[in-house]
Residue, then its C-alpha position, 0 to 999 in steps of 0.5 A: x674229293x675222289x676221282x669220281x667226283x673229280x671227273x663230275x666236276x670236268x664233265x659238267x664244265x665240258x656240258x656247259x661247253x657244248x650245251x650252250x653254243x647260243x649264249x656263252x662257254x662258261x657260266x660266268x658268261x651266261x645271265x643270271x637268269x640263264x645259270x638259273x636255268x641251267x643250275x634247275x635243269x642240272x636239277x632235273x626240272x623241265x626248264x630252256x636255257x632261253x634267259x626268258x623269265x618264262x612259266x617253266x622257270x618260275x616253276x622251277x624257281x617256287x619248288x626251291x623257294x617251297x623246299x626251303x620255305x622261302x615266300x613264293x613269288x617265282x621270282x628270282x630273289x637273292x636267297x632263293x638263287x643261293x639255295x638253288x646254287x647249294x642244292x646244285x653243288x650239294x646233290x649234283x656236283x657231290x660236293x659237301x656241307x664241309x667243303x663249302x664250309x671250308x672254301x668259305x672260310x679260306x675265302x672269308x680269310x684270304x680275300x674277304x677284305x676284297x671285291x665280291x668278284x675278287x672273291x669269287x676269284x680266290x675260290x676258282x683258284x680253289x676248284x682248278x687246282x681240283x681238275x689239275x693232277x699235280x694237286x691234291x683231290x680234296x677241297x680239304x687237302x688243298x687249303x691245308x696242303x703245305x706252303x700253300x695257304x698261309x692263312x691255314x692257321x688260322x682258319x679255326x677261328x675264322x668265321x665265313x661271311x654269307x657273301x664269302x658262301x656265294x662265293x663259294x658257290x659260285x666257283x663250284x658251279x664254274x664261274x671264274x673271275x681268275x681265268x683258269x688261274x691256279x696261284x694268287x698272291x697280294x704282291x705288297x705281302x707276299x714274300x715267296x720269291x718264286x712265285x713272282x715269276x708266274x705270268x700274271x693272267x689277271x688282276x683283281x683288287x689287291x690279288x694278282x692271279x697266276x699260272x704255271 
């Protein structure tokens, strides 16, 4: 991912910071149907962050449901809310097909035998290191730095689970089970004596999550 794209990234955390005093500071804070909200009128529709179901929403929510020839309903349904998260990560946080890809498998590799939240947890560890100058800029240059995944090896062959995509996606558009956590590691498997020594901010299934 370039600098510019790096910066989106914060400058859209930083809108939902100041432009969402009345419900939350982050999305994972917010209703489902608030970050619908959000994620449409990131996408330019005409719609209130009220967490109402009201007529612009459901608007918003049949045009995505007709671009990706889902029934329309105007009802949020599970696809119809993935979609409208790919679209907003796609064409507003500049991030590609490849990248999602690639955060999904590493998450599918790493933590698919965990939680959906513990999941969503491994891929915003993924995403703060982005923001943070002592890694790399790229999705792709983070999972293959070295020493760092150890799955790496063997992600030619993993193949991404669609719950390890929502995942995915929703750590690009910012929640964060992890709590800004830029480490992770199973403690019974890890034998990287270091990072023992990271302050532990949370614990999520069999994944401890850690800063520095």
């Amino acid at each position: 991912m370039c600098k510019k794209t790096s910066c989106l990234l914060a400058l859209t955390l930083l809108w939902l910071n100041l432009s969402l005093p009345c419900y939350a500071t982050t999305m994972g804070q917010l209703t489902i149907i608030q970050q619908t909200q959000v994620l449409l009128k990131w996408l330019g529709y005409p719609v209130k962050v009220n967490g109402l179901k009201d007529k612009k929403t459901s608007q918003g929510i049949k045009a995505i449901q007709r671009q990706f020839r889902l029934p329309v309903t105007g009802k949020l349904d599970g696809w119809t809310f993935f979609y409208l998260k790919y679209l907003a990560v796609t064409k507003k946080g500049h991030f590609s097909r490849d990248d999602i890809y690639l955060m999904a498998k590493t998450i599918t590799a790493e933590a698919g035998g965990e939680p959906y939240v513990g999941q969503v947890a491994v891929g915003a560890v993924i995403v703060n290191r982005l923001a943070d100058p002592r890694f790399p800029k790229s999705i792709k240059a983070i999972v293959y730095a070295p020493g760092q995944f150890a799955v790496t090896p063997k992600l030619a062959a993993i193949k991404p689970t669609i719950y390890a995509y929502s995942a995915a996606l929703d750590a690009l558009i910012g929640i964060d089970p992890s709590k800004g956590a830029k480490y992770f590691y199973e403690p019974e498997l890890s034998t990287d004596r270091w990072i023992f020594t990271l302050p532990i901010i949370k614990t999520i299934g069999h994944h401890r999550f850690s800063v520095n």
